[in-house]
BASE-799848 format. One line per 3 residues: number of its first residue (from 0); for each residue y negated, z, x of N, C-alpha, C. Coordinates in steps of 0.1 Angstrom, whole numbers, plus 5000, padded with zeros to 4 digits. Atoms other than C-alpha are relative to their C-alpha. Example, Ala and Ser with C-alpha at 12.3 -4.5 7.8 and 13.67 -1.06 7.14 Angstrom:
BEGIN
0> 5012,5000,5009,5045,5078,5123,4988,5000,5009 ~ 5011,5000,4991,5011,5071,5137,4989,5008,4992
end
This chain:
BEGIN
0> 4988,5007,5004,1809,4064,7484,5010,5000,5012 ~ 4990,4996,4984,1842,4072,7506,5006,4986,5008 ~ 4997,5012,4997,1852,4038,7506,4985,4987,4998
3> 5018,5012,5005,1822,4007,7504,5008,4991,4993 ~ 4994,5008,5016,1831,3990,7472,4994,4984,5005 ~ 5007,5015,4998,1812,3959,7484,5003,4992,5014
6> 4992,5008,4988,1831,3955,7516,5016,5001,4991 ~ 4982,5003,5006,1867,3958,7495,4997,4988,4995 ~ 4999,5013,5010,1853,3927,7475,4999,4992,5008
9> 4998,5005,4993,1845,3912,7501,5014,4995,5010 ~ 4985,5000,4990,1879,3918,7518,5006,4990,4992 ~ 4994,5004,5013,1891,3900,7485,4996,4983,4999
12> 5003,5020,5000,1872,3867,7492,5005,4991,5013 ~ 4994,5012,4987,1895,3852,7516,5004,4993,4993 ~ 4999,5013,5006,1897,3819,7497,5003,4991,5013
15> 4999,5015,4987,1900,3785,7518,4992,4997,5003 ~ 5014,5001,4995,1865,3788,7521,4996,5008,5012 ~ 5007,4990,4990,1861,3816,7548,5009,5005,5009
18> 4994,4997,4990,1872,3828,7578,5006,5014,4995 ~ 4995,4989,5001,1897,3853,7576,5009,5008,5009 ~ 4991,4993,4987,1917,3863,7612,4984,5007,5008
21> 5011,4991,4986,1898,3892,7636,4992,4993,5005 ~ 5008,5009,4988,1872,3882,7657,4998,5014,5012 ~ 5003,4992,4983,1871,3898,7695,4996,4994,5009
24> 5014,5000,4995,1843,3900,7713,5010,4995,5016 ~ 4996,5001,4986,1865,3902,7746,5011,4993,4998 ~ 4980,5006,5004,1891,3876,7732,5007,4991,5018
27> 4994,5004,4989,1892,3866,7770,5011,5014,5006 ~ 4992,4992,4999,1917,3890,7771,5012,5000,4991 ~ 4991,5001,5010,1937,3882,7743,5000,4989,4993
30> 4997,5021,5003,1943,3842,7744,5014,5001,4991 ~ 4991,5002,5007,1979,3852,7732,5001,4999,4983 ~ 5005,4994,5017,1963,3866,7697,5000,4983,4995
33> 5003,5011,5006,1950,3829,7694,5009,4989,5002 ~ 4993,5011,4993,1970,3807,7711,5015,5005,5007 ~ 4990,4997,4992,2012,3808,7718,5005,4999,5010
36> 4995,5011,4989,2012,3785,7742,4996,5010,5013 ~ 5005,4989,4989,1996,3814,7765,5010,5010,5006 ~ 4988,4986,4998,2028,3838,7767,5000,4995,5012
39> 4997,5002,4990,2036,3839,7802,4995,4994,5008 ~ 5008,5005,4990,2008,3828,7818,4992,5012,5014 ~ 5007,4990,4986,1994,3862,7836,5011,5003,5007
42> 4990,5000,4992,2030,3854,7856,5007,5013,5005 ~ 4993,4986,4998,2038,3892,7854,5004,5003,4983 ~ 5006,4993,5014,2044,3916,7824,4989,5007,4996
45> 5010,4990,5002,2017,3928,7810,5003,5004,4985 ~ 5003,4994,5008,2009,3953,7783,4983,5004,4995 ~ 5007,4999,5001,1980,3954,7767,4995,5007,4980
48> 5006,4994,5012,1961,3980,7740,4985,4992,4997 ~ 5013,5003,5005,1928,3967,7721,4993,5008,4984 ~ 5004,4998,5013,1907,3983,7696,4984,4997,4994
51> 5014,5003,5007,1876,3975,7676,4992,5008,4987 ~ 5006,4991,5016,1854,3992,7652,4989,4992,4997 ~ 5004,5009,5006,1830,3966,7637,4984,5003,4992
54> 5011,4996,5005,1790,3975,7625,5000,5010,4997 ~ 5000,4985,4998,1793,4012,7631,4988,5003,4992 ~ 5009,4993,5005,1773,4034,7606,5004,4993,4985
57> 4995,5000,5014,1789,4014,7578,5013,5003,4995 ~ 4988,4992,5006,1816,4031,7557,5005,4990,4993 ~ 4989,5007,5002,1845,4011,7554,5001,4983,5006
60> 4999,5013,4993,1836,3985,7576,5011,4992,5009 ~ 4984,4999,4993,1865,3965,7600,5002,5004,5010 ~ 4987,4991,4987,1887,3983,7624,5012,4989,5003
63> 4984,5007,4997,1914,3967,7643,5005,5004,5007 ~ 4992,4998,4984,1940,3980,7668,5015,4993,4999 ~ 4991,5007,4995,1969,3963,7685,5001,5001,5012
66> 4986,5005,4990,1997,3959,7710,5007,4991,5002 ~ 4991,5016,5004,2006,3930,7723,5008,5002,5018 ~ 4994,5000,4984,2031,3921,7756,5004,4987,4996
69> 4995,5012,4998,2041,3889,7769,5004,5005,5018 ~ 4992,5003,4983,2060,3881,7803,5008,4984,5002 ~ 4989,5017,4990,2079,3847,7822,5011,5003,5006
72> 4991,4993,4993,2107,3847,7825,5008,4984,5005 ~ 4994,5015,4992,2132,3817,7841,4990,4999,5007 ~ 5009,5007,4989,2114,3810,7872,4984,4996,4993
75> 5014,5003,5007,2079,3811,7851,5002,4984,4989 ~ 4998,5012,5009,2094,3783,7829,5002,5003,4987 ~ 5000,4996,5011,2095,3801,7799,4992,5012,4996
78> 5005,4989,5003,2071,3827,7782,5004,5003,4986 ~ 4999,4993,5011,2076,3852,7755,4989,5012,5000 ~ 5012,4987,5001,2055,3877,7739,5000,5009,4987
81> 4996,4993,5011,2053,3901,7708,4985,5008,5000 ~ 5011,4995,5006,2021,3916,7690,5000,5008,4988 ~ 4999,4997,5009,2015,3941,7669,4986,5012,4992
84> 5010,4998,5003,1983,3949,7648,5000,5004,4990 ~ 5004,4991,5010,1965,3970,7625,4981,4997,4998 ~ 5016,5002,5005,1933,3958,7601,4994,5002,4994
87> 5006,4993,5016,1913,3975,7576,4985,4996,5000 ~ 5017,5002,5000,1879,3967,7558,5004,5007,4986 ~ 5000,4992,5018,1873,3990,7523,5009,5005,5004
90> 4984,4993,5007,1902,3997,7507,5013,4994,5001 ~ 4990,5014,4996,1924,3969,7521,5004,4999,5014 ~ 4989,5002,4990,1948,3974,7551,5005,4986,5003
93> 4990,5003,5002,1969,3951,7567,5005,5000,5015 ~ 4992,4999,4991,1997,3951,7592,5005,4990,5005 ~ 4995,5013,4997,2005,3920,7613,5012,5005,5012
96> 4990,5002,4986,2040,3913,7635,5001,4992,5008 ~ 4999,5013,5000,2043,3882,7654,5011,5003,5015 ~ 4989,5000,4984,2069,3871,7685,4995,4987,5000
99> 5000,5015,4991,2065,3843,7708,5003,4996,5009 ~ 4994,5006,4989,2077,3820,7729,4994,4984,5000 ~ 5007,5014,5000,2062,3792,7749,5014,4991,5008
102> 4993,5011,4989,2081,3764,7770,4988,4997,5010 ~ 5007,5007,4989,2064,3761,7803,4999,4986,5012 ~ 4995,5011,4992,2058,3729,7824,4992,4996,5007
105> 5004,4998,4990,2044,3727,7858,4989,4983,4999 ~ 5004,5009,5003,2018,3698,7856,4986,5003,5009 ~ 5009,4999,4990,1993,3692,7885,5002,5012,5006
108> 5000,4987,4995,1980,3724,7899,5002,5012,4989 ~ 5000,4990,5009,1983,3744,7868,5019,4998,4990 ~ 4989,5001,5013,2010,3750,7836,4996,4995,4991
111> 4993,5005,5013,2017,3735,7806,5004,5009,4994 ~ 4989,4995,5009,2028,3759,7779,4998,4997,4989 ~ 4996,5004,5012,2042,3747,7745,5004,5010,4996
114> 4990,4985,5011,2046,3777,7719,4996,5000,4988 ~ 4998,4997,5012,2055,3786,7690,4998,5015,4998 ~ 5001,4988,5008,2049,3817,7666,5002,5006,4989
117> 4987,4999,5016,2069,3834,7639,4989,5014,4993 ~ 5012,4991,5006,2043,3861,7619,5002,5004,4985 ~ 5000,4995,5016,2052,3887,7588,4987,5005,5000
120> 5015,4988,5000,2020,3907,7575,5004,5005,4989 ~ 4999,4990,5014,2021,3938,7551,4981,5002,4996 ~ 5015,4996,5003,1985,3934,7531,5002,5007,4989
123> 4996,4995,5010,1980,3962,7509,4987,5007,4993 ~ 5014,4990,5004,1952,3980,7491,5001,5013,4993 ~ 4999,4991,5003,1949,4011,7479,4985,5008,4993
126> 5014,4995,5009,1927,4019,7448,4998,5010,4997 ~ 5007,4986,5009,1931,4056,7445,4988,5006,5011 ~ 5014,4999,4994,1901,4056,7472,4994,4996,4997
129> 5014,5008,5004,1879,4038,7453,4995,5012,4993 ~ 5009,4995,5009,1849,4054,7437,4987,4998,4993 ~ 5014,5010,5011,1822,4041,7409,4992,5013,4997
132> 5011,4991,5007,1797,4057,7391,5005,5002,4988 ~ 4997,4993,5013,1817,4061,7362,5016,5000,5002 ~ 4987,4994,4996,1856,4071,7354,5010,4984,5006
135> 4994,5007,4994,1878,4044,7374,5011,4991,4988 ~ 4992,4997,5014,1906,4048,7345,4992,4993,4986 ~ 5006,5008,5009,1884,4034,7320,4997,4984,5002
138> 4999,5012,4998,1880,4000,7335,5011,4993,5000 ~ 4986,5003,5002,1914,3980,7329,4999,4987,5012 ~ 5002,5013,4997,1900,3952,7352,5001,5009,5016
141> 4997,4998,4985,1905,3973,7385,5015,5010,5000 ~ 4984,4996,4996,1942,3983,7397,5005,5015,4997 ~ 4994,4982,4996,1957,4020,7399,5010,4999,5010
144> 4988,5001,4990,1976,4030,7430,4998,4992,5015 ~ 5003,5006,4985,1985,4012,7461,5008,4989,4993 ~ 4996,5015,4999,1993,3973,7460,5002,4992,5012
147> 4998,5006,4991,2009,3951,7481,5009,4992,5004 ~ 4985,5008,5002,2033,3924,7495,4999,4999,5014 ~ 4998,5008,4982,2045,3905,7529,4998,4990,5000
150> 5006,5016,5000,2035,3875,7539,5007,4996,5013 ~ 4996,5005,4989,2055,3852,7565,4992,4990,5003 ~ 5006,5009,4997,2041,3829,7582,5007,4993,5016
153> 4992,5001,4984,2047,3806,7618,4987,4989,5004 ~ 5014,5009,4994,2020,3785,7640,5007,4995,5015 ~ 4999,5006,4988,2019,3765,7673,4988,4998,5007
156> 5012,4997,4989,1998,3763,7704,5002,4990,5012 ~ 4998,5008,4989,1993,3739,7733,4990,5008,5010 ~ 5010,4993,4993,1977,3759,7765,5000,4997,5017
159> 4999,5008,4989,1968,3743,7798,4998,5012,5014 ~ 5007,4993,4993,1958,3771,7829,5003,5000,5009 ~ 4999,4999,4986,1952,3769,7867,4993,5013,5003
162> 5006,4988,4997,1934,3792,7891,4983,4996,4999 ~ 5017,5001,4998,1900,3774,7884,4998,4997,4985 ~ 5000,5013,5013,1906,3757,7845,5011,5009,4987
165> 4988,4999,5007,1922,3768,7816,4992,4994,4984 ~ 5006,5005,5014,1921,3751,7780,5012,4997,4992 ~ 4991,4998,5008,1940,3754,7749,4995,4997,4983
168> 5005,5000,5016,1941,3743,7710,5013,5005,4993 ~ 4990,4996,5006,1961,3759,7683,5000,5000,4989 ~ 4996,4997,5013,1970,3768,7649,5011,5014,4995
171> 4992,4990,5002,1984,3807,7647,5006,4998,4988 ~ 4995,4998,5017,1991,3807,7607,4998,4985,4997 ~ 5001,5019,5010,1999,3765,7592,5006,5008,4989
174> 4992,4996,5011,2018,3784,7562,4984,5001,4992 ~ 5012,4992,5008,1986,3788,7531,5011,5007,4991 ~ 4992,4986,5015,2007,3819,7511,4988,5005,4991
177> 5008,4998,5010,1993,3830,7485,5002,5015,5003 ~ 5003,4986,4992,1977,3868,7492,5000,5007,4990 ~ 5006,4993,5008,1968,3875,7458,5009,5018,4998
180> 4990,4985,5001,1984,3916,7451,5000,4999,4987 ~ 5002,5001,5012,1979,3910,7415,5010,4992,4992 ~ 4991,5007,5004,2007,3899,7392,5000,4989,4989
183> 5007,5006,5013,1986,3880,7370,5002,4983,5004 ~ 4999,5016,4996,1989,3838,7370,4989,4995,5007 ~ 5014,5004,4992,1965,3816,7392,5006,5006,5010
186> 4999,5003,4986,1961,3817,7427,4983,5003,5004 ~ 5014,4996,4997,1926,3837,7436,4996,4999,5014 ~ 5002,4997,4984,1932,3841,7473,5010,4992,5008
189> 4992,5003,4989,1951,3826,7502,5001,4998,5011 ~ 5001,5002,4989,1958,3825,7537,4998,4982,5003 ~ 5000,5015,4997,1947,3793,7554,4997,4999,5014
192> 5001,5003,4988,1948,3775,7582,4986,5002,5014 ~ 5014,4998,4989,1923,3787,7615,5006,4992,5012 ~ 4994,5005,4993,1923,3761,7639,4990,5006,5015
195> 5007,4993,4986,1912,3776,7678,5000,4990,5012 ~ 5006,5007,4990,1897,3757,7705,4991,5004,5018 ~ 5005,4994,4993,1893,3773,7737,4999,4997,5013
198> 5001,5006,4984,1883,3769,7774,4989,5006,5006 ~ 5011,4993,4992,1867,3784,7806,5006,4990,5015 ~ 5001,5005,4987,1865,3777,7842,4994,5006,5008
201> 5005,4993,4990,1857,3792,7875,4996,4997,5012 ~ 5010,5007,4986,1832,3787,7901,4996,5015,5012 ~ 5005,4991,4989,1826,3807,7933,4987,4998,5005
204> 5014,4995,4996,1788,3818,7936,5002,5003,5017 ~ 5003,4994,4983,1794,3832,7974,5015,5003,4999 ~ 4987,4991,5000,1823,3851,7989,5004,5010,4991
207> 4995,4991,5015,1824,3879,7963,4991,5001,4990 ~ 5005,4999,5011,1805,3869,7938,5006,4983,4990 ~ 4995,5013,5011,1824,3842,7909,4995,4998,4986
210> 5001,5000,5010,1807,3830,7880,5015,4992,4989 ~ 4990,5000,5012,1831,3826,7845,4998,4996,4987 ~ 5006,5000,5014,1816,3813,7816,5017,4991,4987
213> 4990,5003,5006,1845,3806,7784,4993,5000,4988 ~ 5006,5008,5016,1843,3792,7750,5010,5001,4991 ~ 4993,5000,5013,1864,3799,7715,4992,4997,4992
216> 5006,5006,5014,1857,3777,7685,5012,5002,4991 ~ 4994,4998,5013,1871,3784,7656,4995,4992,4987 ~ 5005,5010,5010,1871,3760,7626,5015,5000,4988
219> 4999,5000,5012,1881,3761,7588,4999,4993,4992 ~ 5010,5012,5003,1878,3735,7571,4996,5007,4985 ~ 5015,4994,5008,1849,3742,7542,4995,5010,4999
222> 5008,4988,4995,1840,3771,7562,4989,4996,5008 ~ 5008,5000,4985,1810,3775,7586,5004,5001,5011 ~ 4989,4998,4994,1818,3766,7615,4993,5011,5013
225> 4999,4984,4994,1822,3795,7642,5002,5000,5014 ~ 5003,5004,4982,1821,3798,7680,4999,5018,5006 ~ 5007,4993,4988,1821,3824,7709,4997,4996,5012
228> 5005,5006,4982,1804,3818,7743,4998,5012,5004 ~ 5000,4990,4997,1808,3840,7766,4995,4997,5021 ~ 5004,5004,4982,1794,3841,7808,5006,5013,5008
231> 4997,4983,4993,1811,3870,7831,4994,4998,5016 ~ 4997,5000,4985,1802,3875,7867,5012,5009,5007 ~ 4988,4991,4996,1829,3887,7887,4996,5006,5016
234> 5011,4990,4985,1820,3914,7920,5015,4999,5011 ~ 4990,4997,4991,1846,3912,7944,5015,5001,4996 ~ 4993,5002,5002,1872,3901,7926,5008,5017,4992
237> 4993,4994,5004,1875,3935,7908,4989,5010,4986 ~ 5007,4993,5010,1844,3943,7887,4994,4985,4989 ~ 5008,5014,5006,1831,3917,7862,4986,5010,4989
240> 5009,4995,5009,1799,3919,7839,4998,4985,4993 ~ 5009,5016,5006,1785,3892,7814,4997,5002,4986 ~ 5004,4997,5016,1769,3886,7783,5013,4987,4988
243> 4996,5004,5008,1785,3870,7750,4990,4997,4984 ~ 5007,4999,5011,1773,3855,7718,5005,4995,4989 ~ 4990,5001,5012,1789,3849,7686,4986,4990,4989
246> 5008,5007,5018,1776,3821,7654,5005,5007,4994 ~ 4998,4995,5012,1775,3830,7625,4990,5004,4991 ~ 5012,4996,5005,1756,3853,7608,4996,4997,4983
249> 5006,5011,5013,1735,3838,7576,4993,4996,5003 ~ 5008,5014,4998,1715,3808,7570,4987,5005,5001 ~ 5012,4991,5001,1689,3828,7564,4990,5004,5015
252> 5003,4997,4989,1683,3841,7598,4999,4990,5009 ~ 4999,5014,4994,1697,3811,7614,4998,5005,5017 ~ 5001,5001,4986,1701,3830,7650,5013,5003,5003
255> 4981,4994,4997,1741,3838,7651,5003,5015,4995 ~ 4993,4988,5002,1761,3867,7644,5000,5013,5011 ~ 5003,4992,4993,1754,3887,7673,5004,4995,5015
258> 5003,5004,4985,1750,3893,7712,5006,5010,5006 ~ 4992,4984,4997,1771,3916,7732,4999,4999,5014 ~ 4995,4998,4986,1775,3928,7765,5014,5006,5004
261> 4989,4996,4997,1808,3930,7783,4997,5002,5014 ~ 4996,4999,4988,1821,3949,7812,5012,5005,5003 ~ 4987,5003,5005,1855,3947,7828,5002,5010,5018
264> 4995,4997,4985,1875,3965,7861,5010,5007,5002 ~ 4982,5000,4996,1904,3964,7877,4999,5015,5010 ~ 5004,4987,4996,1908,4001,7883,5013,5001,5011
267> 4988,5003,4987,1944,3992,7905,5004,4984,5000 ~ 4996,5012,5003,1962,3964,7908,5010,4997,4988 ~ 4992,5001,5010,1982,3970,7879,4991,5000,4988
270> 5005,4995,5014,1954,3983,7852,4988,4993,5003 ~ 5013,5008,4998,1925,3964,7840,4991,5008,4988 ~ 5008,4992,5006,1899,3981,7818,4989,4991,4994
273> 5011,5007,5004,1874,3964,7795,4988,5005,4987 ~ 5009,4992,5014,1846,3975,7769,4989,4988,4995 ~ 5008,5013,5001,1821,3952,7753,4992,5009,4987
276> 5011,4998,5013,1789,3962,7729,4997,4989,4991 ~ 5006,5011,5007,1780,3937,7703,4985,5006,4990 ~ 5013,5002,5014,1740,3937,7686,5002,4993,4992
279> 5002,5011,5013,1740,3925,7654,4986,4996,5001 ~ 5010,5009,5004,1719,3899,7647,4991,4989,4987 ~ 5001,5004,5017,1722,3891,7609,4991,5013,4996
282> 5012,4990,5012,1701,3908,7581,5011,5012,5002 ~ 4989,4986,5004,1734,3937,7585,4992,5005,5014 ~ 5000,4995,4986,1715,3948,7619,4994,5017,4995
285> 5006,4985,5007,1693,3974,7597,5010,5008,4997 ~ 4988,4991,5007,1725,3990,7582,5009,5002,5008 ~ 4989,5000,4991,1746,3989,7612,4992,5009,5016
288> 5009,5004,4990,1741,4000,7649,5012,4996,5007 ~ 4994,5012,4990,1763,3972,7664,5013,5003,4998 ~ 4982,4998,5003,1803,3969,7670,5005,5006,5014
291> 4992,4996,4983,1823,3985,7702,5015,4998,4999 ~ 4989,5007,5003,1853,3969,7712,5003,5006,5015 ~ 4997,4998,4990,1876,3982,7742,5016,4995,5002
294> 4984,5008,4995,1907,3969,7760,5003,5005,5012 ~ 4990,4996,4987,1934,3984,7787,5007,4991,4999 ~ 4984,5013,4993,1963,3960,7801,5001,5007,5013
297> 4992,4995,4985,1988,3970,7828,5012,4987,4998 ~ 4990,5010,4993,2008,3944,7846,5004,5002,5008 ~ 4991,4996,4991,2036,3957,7863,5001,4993,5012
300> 4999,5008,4992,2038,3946,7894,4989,5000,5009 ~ 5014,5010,4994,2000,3934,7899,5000,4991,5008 ~ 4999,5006,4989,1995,3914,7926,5006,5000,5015
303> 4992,4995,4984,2017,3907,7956,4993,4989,5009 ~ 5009,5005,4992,1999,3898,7988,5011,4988,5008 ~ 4993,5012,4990,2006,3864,8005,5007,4989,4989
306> 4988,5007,5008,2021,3850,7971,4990,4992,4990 ~ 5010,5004,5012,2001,3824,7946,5003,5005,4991 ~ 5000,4991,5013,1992,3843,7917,4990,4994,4995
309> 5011,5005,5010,1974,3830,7890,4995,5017,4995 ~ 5005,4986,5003,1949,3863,7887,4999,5002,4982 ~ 5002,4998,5019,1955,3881,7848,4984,5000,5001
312> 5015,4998,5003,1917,3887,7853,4994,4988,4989 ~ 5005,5010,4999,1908,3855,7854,5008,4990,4986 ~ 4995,5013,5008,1934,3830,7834,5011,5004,4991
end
């Protein structure tokens, strides 16, 4: 089957029951995705690519890639930023935009940033890749064609970060729109609110060795609730390694959603480089062999010597 009929339906049950925004394995790299209040915190511009491919070996499983940039501008008193993603599972696309802007405000040794987020999406499906076991056309209860609408949406973010501390709660998407593609009455599907809860901190092991361990919770309400934990070592301030582990999963199992290894390195002072494996750990481990997730960023500039810089590595 060219498409997996049973991951499109799945794509389909994003109700107010289930989680339904990306999950990245190396989301310490991409706090802006979850939180606005982050724009302008790696104190330069950066640019950053990420892509994901999701239980490899199954056909039509999720894919994500995106571009996002943020920078500070007024004397680091203001951040802005802009993202732009691409997400497919089955037969179900969608395309997200978002812009951002935080307010920054200098508070002890770290910032303060207050942001906001403005977010259209094009979700669309496209049922002339489906394939059954019998003529398609004969069923009146599945679509013909490509389907699809926009969806606006707008969120807020509170995000606190020094050179040892950072911690942030948010709300990307508060709008629930209605997702359905179907022009029929009722209300089957809808976007709903994911609330993000994140935090790390940094300890110096020796002269060049820093442990990193960080935390994303994610919560839904009458979802399961959802979590990454993550530990990195850092080698001289230019290689990091660490493991990661994601809930989830099913009840059944009852050991999480998987275990990943990530490794990260700052190949100049401008480019950073990251890759990350994830094992599955759900009943999907037999049908899959795991997810691979990689990430570039370049921050113009990098680091200038003699000057406090809050390291992008790090915060």
């Amino acid at each position: 089957m060219r498409k997996a009929i049973t991951l499109f339906l799945l794509s389909l049950s994003v109700t107010a029951w289930s989680q339904q925004e990306e999950q990245f394995t190396q989301f310490m790299y991409y706090k802006m995705g979850f939180n606005p209040g982050y724009a302008g915190s790696n104190e330069a511009p950066c640019i950053s690519l990420l892509a994901r491919s999701q239980w490899l070996g199954i056909e039509g499983a999720p894919e994500t890639q995106l571009l996002t940039f943020n920078m500070p501008l007024f004397n680091q008193r203001v951040g802005i930023g802009a993202t732009i993603s691409r997400h497919t599972i089955g037969l179900s696309e969608r395309f997200t935009a978002e812009a951002v802007y935080a307010y920054r405000i200098r508070v002890g040794r770290g910032t303060l940033g207050l942001g906001v987020q403005g977010s259209v999406r094009l979700i669309r499906s496209n049922f002339n890749e489906a394939e059954s076991t019998q003529p398609i056309e004969t069923d009146v209860a599945i679509p013909a064609g490509i389907q699809s609408k926009y969806v606006p949406n707008f969120g807020a973010g509170i995000y606190y970060g020094s050179k040892r501390f950072f911690f942030g709660i948010s709300a990307p998407r508060l709008l629930q729109n209605n997702i359905d593609l179907a022009d029929g009455g009722g209300v089957l599907s809808k976007e709903v609110s994911h609330l993000y809860v994140m935090g790390g901190v940094l300890f110096d092991l020796s002269e060049k060795v820093q442990l990193q361990p960080q935390l994303l919770l994610k919560y839904v309400k009458g979802a399961p609730f959802d979590g990454d934990a993550n530990v990195n070592f850092i080698f001289s301030e230019k290689f990091t390694a660490g493991v990661s582990y994601r809930l989830g999963g099913s009840k059944k199992s009852g050991i999480g959603e998987s275990i990943s290894l990530v490794f990260g390195a700052q190949i100049t002072d401008d480019i950073l480089f990251g890759i990350s494996y994830d094992y599955t750990l759900s009943e999907l481990r037999d049908h899959n062999t795991g997810s691979i997730e990689a990430m570039l960023r370049y921050c113009i500039g990098g680091r200038s010597e003699g000057e406090e810089f809050v390291n992008p590595r790090f915060f």
